[in-house]
Every structure is written in structure tokens, then in C-alpha cells.
N, C-alpha and C positions, 0 to 999 in steps of 0.2 A: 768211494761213495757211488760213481756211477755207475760202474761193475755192479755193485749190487742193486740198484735201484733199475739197472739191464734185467736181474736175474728175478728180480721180483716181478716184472712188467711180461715177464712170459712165462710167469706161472696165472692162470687165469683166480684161481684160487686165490693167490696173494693177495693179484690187484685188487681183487672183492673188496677183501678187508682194509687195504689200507685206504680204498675209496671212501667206506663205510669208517672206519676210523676218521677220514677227514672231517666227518660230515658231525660225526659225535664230537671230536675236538672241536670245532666251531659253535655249537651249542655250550660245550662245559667252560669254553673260555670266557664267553658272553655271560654264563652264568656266576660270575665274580663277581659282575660289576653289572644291575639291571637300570641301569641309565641307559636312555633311548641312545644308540651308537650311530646309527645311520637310518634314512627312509627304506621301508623294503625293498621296494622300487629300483633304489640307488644300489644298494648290496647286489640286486638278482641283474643290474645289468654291469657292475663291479666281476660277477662269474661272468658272465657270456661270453666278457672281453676275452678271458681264456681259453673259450673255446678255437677261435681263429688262428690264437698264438700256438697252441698244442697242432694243431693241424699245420702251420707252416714250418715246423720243426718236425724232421727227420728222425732223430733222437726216440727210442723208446721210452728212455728215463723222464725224460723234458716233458713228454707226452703225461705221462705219469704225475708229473710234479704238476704240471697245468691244471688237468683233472681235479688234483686233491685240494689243491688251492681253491679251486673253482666249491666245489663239495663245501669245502671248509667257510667259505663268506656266504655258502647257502647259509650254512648252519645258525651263522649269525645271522642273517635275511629272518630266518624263522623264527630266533628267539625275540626276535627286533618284532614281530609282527605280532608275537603271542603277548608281549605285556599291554598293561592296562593305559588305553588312550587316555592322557592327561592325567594329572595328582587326582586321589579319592579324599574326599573329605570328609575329614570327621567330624561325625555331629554327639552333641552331648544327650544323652537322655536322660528324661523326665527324674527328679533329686527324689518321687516320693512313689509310690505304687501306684500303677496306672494300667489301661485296661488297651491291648494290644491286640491287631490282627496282621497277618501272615501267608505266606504260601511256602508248605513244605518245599524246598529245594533239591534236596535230597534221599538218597535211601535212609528210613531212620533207623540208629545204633541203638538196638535192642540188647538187652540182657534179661537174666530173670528177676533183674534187682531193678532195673528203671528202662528208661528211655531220651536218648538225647537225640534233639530234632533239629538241623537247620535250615533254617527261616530266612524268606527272600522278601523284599519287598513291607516290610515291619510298618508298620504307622502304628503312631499312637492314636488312640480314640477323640474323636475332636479337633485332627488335622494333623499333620506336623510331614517330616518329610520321611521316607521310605529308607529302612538300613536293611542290614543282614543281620542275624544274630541266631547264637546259639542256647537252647532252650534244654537245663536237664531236669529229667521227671525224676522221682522217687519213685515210680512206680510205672510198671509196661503200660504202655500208648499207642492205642491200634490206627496210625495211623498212615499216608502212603505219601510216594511224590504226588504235588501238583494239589492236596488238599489245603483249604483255606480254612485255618483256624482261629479260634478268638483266646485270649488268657490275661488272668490277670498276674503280676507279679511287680517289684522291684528292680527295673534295668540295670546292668553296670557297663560301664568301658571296660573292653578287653585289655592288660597290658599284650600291645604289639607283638614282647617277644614270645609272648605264648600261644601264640595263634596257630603255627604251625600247619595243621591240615586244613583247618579253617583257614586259610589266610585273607578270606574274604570277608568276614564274620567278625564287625567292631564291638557287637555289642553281647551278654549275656545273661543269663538269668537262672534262678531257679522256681519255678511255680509251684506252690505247694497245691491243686488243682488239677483233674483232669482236665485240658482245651474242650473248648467247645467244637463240634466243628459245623462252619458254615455252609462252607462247598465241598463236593467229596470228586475227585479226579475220576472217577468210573476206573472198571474193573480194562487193566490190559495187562501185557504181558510182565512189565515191570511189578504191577501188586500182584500177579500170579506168583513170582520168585516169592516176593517177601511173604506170601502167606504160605508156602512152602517152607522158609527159614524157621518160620513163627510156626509152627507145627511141629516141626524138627527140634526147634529149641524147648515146648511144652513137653516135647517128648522126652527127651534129657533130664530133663526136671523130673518129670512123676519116677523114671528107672533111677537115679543115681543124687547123693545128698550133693552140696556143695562143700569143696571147689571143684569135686570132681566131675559134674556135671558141665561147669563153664570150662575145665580143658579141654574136656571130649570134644565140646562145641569150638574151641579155638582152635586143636586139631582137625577138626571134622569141615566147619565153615566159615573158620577165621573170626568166630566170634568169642573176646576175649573182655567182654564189658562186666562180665558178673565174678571176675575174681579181685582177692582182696586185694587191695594195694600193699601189704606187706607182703603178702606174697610174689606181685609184681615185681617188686622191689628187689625180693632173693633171687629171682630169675635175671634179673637187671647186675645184680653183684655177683655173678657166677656167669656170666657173659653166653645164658640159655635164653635169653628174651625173642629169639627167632621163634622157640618153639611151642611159642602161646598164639603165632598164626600161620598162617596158610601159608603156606612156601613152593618151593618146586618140588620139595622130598611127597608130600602131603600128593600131588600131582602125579608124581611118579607112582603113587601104592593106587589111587585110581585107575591109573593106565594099565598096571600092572594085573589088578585083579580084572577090569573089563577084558583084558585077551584073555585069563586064565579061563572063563567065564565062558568065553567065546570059543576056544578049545574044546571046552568041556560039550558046550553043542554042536559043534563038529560045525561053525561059520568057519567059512573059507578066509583066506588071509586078509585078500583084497577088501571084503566087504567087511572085514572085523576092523578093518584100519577106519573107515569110515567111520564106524558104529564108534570105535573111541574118538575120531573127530569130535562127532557130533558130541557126543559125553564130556571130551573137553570143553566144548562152547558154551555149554548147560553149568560145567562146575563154576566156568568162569562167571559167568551169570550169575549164578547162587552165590559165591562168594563174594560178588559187588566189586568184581573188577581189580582187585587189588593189585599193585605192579609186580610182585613176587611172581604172583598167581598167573597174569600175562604173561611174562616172562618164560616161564616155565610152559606155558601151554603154547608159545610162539613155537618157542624151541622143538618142544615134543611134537610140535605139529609140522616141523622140519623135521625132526626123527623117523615121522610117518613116511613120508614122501618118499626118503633116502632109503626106507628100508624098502619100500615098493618096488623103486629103479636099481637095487642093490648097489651104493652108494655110503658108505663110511658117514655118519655126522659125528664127526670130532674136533677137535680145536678149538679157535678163536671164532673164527665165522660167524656158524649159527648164533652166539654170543651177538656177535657185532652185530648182525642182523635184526637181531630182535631189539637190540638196545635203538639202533637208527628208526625203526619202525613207531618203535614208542615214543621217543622225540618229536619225531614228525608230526605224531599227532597231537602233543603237550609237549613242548620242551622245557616247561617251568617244572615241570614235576623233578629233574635232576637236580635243584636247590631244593625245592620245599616238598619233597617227598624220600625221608629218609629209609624209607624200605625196598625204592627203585636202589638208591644206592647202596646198598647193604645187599641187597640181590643180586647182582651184577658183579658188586665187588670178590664175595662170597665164589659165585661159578666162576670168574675167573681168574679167584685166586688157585682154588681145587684143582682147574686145569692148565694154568701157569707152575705151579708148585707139588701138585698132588702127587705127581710121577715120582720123581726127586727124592721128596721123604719116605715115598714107600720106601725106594730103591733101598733107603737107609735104616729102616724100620726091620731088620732081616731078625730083630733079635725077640719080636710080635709075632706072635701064629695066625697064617696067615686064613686059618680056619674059622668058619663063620664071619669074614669080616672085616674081624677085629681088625688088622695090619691097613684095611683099604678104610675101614672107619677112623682111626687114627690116621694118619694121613692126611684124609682128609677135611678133617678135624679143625689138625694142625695150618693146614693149608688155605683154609678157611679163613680161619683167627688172624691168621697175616694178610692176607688181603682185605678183611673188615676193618684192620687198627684204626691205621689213617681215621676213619670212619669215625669208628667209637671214641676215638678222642677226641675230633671236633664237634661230633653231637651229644654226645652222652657227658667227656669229662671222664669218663671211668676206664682203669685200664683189668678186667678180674685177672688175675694171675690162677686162679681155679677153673676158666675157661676151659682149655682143653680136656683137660682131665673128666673134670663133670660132663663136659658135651658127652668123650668117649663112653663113660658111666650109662646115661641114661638113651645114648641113643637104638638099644634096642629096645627098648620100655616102648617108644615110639608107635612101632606098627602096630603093635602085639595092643598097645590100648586103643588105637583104630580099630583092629577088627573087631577085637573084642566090643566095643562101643557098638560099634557098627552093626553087628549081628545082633545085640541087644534091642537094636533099634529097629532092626528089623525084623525080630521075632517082637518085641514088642508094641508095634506097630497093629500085630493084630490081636494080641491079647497080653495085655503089663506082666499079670504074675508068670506066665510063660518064658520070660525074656529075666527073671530074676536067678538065676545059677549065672547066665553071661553078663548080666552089670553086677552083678558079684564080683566076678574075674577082674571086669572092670576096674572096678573101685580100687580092690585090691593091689593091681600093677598102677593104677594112678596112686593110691597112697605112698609104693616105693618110692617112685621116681620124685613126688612132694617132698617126701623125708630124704634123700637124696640131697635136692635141689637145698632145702633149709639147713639141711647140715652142713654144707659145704658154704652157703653163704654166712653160717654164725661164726667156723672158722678159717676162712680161705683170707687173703689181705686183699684189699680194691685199694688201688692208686689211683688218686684223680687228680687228672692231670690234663688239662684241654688245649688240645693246638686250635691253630688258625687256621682259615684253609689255605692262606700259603704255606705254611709247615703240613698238611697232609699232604698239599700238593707236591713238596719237596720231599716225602717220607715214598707218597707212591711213585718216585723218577727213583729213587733208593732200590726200593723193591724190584723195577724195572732193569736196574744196572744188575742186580742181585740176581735175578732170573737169568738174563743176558752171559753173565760169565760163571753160573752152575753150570751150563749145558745142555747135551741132552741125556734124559736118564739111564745108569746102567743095564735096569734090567724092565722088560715090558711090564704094563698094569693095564688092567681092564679098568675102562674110566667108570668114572660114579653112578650108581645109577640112580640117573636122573633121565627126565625124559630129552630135553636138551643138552644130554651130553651123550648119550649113544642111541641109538636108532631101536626100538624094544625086539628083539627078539620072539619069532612067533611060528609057528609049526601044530596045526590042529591036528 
């Protein structure tokens, strides 16, 4: 154990991750159990004491161990510091319809079918005391953060366990009523995005019927409010629900087309790596921040760097990197935000396992793809189980398969969208032969997805998160004694998994 814990401590590279890995361990073990553990205080001077003892030991490994200990009671210091001072109490609301005011809290989740709003600071008309609640329209609501509206409706109590994204939001409602609005937050940069989303989703609409208008949109900006629930549902039963939002792939076909772009006008490297900087900050903006979508633009913006100093980004790293960073900033989002974990789980399954199955896939051509798309499909599916079965309960056994099926449909209905929209943009009936295309590879990949959920079999079956937790030490031993792979593979492309490629 020491020998290698020597061998690791003088690879500078190692130490990164397993420092970075303490740090995330510290946070996911704290996230079991959100009972206050210790004062932060007590935690961050619990690390300090390590540092003294790493420094009067001689030892590499020691040194090491100290470190990650130290990292590792950060981690809890941080989750300790992020929960909510004292119990929140729950108040009952009003048994009969009552007239209500508010402060948008959030960015609101538009579709072309309604609008759901959450709401800070609630009082009822005539006194009472201040909740959070969430509010859905029947119909779009131009409204922004920071405005103060009025409505009337029937309140209810959330059941707890459905709260989920909302976890702050006891109460809810449906208003059959446009809100009044009292106060309006003036025009900055936050209602600049959303009147941009809101232009972009009008636009969707006038070029393409529904559902194919709310994929393009859930492809395009993560907006996936306006499709049916039975069809949720078939992308739910065929284990494709990643690809109703924004992800790292989604990220990667931006990157990808900004350099081609960039090429094409003969920007120089340096300044093109910038310009998709910048283009990443913007998506991530537009998209409202999502952790997939962070995730992936952390990475890819590691990518940039690496590829500027000609520097390799591969491995675990940039992974752990971006997972410690996002922590840092919310460590509660690794409990109650199930698509931080399903992202993370996802790229590090691909590049834990993706190698491996190629290696074994010899009997896939390896043309267009296909053998790196399977793969890492496959490789995927095993790193998200754990996952799917304590969130979902569902295990699809048509997963892979289907992934493999439709994930060229993918781009092919981005660009196509996308050029729609953007010839559309300045004249509708101009842009109708490309939301044609459109429609048309979205109708496949619909009938695709429905066929295989009416006949594929779903097991549901829900662990606990000590059985995921014991499923993912399984997967770990499993990695551990495959090896390393027989024959090389070019990793995914994703923008956080290799460094883009660029030559004007």
C-alpha cells in the first residue's frame, strides 16, 4: 500500500485527483445523512490540524494521506455550511381560494403549452406569513426574475417527496388566470437570456407541429416542458431520457461547429479558442445553468487550455475537476439534483469502461462510429445503473440498443433545426424544405423511441443508496481487475473528454 501510495505522490497528475477525489468524497459521504455533523468552524480547523502533521512526516505517502484527509473534512465543513440554519416550518395554506402575492424567484420554465413560476416570499392577501411555492399556468407567462406578481387560485401542500428541484417550494398551485403584475425587475441581463429563449422557442413553434418542436427545443436549449407525458414516459422506459436535455454531447456539436465556423474565416487558433469560450458562457447562460451543461462546459473549457499548451485532457482529472468546482459552489446539488449525477456518472463511466468494450466490440465496424458509439453506449448504461435504480426504480433492458439506434438522428435533427432557425429567422416560409428535414428525422427517432418502449421489458426494481453505493465499489473492483485495454481508442467526443482539434 505504501509503495503505491509513493508511486502516486510523484506523479503530479495523480496527486490532483486523489486530492480532488478527497474533497468530493467528503461532500458524498455527508450527503447520506443531512443532519448538521459538526460547526464549520470545528471541521476547517479539524483539516488544519493535518497540515502540521503532513509537514513533520518525512514520508511521501503520509504526506499524501494527510492532504486528502484534510480535503476530505473540507468537504464535509462545506456540506455542513450549505444546509439550511435550523428546521423550516411548514405552514398550512388557506383551505379555500385566496388572492396571493409574490416575487418570481427564479428563471420561469416556459413551454409552448404553459408556464411554471417559482415564487419567494408568497403571502396571502390580508396578512399571513411568507412561503415559497410553485405556480403552473395553462398557458405562457411573460414573466422574469425579481417581478412581483398577484393571482388568485387554490393553494396546496407539496407532498415532500415530490419536491425534488424545488426542494424549497412547500406549497403549489394551479391558477386558471394570467398574474397580475405589480412590480416588474427592469430589463438586465438575466431578462435579456430569457427574451432570447422566448424568441427562439416562438420560433420553433411557427416552423415545426408538436412534439417535434419541444425536442428540437430540448435539444437545442434544454427546454423540454411542452412534450407529452406519454411520451416522456417512452423515453423514460427505453432509458433515452438524457436526450430530451442539454448535455455535454449537445455542447460538444456547439464547440464543434463554432471552430468549423472559425476555420472557415480563416480565425486563427488562439483567438478561435476564445471566441468558443466566450460561446460557451453564452450557452450556458441560455440554457439556465443546468449541471450537465456546466459540466461539460467546465471540461471543454479544460479542453481549450490543454489544447493551446499542447497538453493531452483525458482521464479522470478534468472530470474530478469540474465535479470539486461545482461542489464548492452547491454541494447539496449531489443529493437533490439527479442530472449532476447522471452526468458525471455517465463521462465517467465512458472513460472508466469505454476503452475496454471497444477493445471487445471488434465484431462492430468501426466506420461512422458505430463500434465508438456502442461502446460507449454501453459504458454509459453501467455507470448510470446504480443511478436509475435509486432514482427512477426502472431498469430498461432496450437501453443500449435504442441509445445505439437513434444516436445519429441526434445531430442531424440539431442542424437541421438549427438552420431552420436560422434561415427562418428572417423569413418562416424560406426555412420550410429544412423544418421539413427536420420533422421528418424527429418523427424517426419518436417512432423509434415508441416502438421499442411498447415492446422492450422495464424491470423496476429500486435500490437504496447503500446498495448503489455498494453496486458502484462493484463497478470499481470490476474496472480494477479488467485492466488496461488491448487496443487504443480515440475517446468520446465530448468537449471534456478530449481537447477539440483545430487547424484553420
Amino acid at each position: 500500500m505504501r509503495a503505491m501510495l509513493d508511486r502516486i505522490a510523484r506523479s503530479p497528475s495523480k496527486t490532483l485527483l486523489v486530492l480532488l477525489g478527497a474533497f468530493v468524497a467528503g461532500v458524498a459521504a455527508h450527503a447520506f445523512d443531512e443532519r448538521q455533523w459538526l460547526e464549520p468552524l470545528l471541521s476547517v480547523a479539524a483539516a488544519a490540524i493535518m497540515v502540521p502533521i503532513g509537514f513533520a512526516v518525512r514520508s511521501r505517502a503520509w504526506r499524501l494521506v494527510c492532504a486528502a484527509l484534510a480535503l476530505a473534512v473540507l468537504g464535509v465543513a462545506r456540506y455542513d455550511a450549505a444546509l439550511p440554519v435550523g428546521p423550516v416550518a411548514e405552514r398550512t395554506p388557506p383551505a379555500r381560494a385566496a388572492w396571493f402575492t409574490g416575487t418570481v424567484a427564479e428563471e420561469p420554465r416556459d413551454s409552448l403549452k404553459g408556464t411554471v413560476l417559482v415564487m419567494d416570499r408568497v403571502f396571502v392577501s390580508g396578512g399571513g406569513a411568507g412561503e415559497r411555492a410553485v405556480l403552473s399556468f395553462r398557458a405562457p407567462v411573460a414573466a422574469s426574475p425579481g417581478d412581483r406578481l398577484s393571482w388568485r387560485c387554490r393553494m396546496r401542500t407539496r407532498d415532500p417527496a415530490t419536491r425534488g428541484q424545488d426542494r424549497d417550494a412547500a406549497w403549489s398551485c394551479f391558477p386558471d388566470a394570467v398574474p397580475r403584475v405589480i412590480s416588474a425587475a427592469g430589463w438586465n441581463a438575466a431578462t435579456g437570456l430569457l427574451g432570447a429563449k422566448r424568441g427562439i422557442r416562438s420560433l420553433a413553434g411557427a416552423l415545426l407541429p408538436e412534439p417535434d418542436a419541444s425536442l428540437l427545443l430540448g435539444l437545442l436549449i434544454g427546454d423540454r416542458g411542452g412534450i407529452p407525458p406519454d411520451l416522456v414516459a417512452d423515453f423514460r422506459a427505453t432509458g433515452t431520457s438524457h436526450v430530451l436535455a442539454v448535455s455535454g454531447y449537445n455542447v460538444h456539436q456547439v464547440v464543434e461547429l463554432a471552430f468549423v465556423l472559425c476555420a472557415a474565416c480563416a480565425v486563427k487558433r488562439r483567438r478561435a479558442s476564445w471566441i468558443v469560450a466566450g460561446l460557451l458562457v453564452f450557452f450556458v447562460a441560455l440554457t439556465g445553468g443546468d449541471a450537465p451543461v456546466v459540466r461539460a462546459a467546465v471540461m471543454g473549457g479544460m479542453g481549450l487550455v490543454a489544447g493551446l499548451i499542447g497538453r493531452r485532457n483525458a482521464g479522470l482529472g478534468p472530470l474530478a475537476v469540474a465535479a470539486a468546482l461545482m461542489l464548492a459552489h452547491d454541494p447539496l446539488i449531489l443529493r437533490h439534483d439527479v442530472g449532476f449525477r447522471l452526468s458525471f456518472a455517465a463521462v465517467a463511466g465512458m472513460r472508466a469502461f469505454g476503452p475496454l468494450i471497444a477493445a471487445r466490440l471488434t465484431f462492430l465496424p468501426a466506420a461512422f462510429g458505430v463500434r465508438s458509439a456502442a461502446a460507449d453506449t454501453l459504458a454509459a448504461t453501467a455507470g448510470t445503473l446504480p443511478i436509475a435504480l435509486h432514482d427512477f426504480g426502472l431498469l430498461p433492458f432496450a437501453s443500449p440498443l435504442v441509445n445505439v439506434a437513434i444516436a445519429p438522428l441526434i445531430p442531424l435533427i440539431m442542424a437541421a433545426g438549427a438552420a431552420a432557425m436560422a434561415v427562418g429567422a428572417l423569413a418562416v416560409p424560406l426555412a420550410a424544405p429544412l423544418a421539413f428535414a427536420c420533422e421528418m428525422l424527429s418523427r424517426l427517432m419518436l417512432g423509434i423511441v415508441g416502438a421499442s418502449a411498447s415492446v422492450a421489458p422495464v424491470l423496476e426494481a429500486r435500490a437504496t443508496a447503500a446498495e448503489a453505493a455498494v453496486l458502484y465499489a462493484a463497478l470499481a473492483l470490476l474496472r480494477f481487475g479488467l485492466g488496461r485495454p488491448r487496443v487504443p481508442r480515440t475517446p468520446a467526443p465530448d468537449p471534456g473528454v478530449a481537447a477539440v482539434r483545430y487547424d484553420p
